[in-house]
C-alpha positions as CSV (number, residue, x, y, z in Angstrom):
1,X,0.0,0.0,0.0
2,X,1.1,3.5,-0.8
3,X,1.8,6.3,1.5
4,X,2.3,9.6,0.7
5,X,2.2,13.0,2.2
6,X,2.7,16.2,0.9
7,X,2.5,19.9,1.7
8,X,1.0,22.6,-0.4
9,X,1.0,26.3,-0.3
10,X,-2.9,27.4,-1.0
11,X,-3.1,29.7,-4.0
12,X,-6.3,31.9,-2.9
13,X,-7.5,33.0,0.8
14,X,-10.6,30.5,1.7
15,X,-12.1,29.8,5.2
16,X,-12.7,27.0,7.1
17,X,-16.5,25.5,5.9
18,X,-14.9,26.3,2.0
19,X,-12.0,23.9,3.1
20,X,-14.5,21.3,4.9
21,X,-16.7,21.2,1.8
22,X,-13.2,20.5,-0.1
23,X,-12.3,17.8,2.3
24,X,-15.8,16.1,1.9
25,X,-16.2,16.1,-1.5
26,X,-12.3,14.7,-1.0
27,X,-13.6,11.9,0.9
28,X,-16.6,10.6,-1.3
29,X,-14.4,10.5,-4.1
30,X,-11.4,8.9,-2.2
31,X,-13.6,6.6,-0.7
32,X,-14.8,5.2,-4.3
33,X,-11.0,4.6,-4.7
34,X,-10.1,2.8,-1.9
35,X,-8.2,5.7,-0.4
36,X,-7.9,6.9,3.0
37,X,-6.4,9.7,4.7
38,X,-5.8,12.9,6.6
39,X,-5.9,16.5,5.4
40,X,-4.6,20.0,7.5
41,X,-4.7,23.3,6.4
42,X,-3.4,26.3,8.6
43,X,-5.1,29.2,6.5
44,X,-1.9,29.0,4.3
45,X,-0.9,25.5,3.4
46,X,-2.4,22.1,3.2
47,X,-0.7,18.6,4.6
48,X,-2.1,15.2,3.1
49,X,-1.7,11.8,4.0
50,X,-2.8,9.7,1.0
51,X,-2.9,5.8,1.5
52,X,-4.0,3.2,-0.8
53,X,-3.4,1.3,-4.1
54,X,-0.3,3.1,-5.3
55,X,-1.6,3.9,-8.8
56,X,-5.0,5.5,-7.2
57,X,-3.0,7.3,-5.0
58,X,-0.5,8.7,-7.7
59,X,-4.2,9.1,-10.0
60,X,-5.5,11.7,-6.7
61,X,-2.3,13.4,-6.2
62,X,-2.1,14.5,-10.7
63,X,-5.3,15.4,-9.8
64,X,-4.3,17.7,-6.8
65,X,-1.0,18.9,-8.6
66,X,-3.6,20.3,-11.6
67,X,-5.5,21.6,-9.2
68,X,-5.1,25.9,-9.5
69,X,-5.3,25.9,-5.6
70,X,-2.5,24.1,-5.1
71,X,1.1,25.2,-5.6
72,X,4.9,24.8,-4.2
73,X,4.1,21.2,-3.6
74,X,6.5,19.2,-1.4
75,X,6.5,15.3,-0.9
76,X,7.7,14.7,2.4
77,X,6.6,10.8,2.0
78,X,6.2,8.5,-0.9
79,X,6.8,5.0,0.5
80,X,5.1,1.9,0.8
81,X,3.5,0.7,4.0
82,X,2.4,-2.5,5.2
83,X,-0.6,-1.0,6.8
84,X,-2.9,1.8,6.7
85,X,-2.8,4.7,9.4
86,X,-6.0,6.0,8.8
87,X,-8.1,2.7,8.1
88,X,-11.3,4.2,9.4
89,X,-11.2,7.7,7.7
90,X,-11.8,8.6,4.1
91,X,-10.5,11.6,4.2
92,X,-10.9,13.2,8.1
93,X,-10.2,17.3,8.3
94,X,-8.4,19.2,10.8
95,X,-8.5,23.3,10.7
96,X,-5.8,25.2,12.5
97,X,-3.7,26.9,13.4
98,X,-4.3,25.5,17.1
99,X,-4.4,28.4,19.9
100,X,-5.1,28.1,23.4
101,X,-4.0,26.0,26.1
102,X,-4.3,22.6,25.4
103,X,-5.1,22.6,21.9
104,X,-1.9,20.6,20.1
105,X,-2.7,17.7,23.0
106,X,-6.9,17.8,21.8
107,X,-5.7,18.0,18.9
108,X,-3.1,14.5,18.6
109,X,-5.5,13.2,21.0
110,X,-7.8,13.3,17.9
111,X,-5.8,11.5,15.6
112,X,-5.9,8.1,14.8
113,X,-4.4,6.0,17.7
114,X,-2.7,4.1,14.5
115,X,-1.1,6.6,13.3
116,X,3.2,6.3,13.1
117,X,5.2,8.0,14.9
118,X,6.8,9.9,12.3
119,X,3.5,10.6,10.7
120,X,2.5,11.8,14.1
121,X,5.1,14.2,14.2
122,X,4.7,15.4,10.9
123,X,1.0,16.7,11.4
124,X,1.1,18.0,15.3
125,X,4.4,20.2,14.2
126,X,2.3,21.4,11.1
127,X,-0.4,22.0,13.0
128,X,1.4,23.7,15.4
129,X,3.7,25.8,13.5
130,X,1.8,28.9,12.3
131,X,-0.1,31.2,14.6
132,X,-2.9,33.7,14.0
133,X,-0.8,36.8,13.9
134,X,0.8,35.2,11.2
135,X,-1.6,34.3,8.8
């Protein structure tokens, strides 16, 4: 099985319910595919975790790279896996940045308990990393 994540710099300002529409029309089609996964946007850039059959997976993220939202894409991951971290989410949103006290610990709390380590890491820093005043 495929893994891959990747980081994108959003082309145009949006909000959060224009992002959660994005991520649920994400999932009905992902989920037609076989594909599961995690999506994070911080107001500036999106993180994705696409797992599945690798040529679905590579079919979602041409799809994503022709996308005019999407630019600067990064792959941080393109690996196979023996397992998927996300098996019970088609395509599960998080919104941040995170503020307030306690919000990176509701926040990993919230992930999948099957989620790697690294992968783990990889979302709580991005989560984590850009703050209102900044965006």
């Amino acid at each position: 099985m495929l893994s891959l994540i990747y980081v994108s710099r959003m082309m145009m300002r949006s909000n959060e319910q224009a992002v959660a529409e994005l991520a649920r029309r994400a999932e009905l089609a992902n989920s037609r595919l076989g594909i599961t996964g995690l999506l994070l946007w911080n107001s500036l850039h999106f993180m994705q975790l696409l797992e599945g059959e690798g040529q679905h997976v590579m079919d979602v993220m041409t799809r994503i790279a022709n996308d005019p939202r999407h630019t600067d894409i990064v792959y941080l991951r393109t690996e196979e896996r023996a397992t998927r971290e996300c098996p019970d989410w088609g395509m599960q949103a998080q919104l941040s940045p995170l503020t307030g006290a306690g919000a990176l610990s509701g926040f990993a709390e919230a992930l999948p308990a099957t989620l790697a380590t690294d992968t783990r890491i990889l979302f709580t820093s991005f989560a984590s990393a850009l703050r209102p005043a900044m965006a």
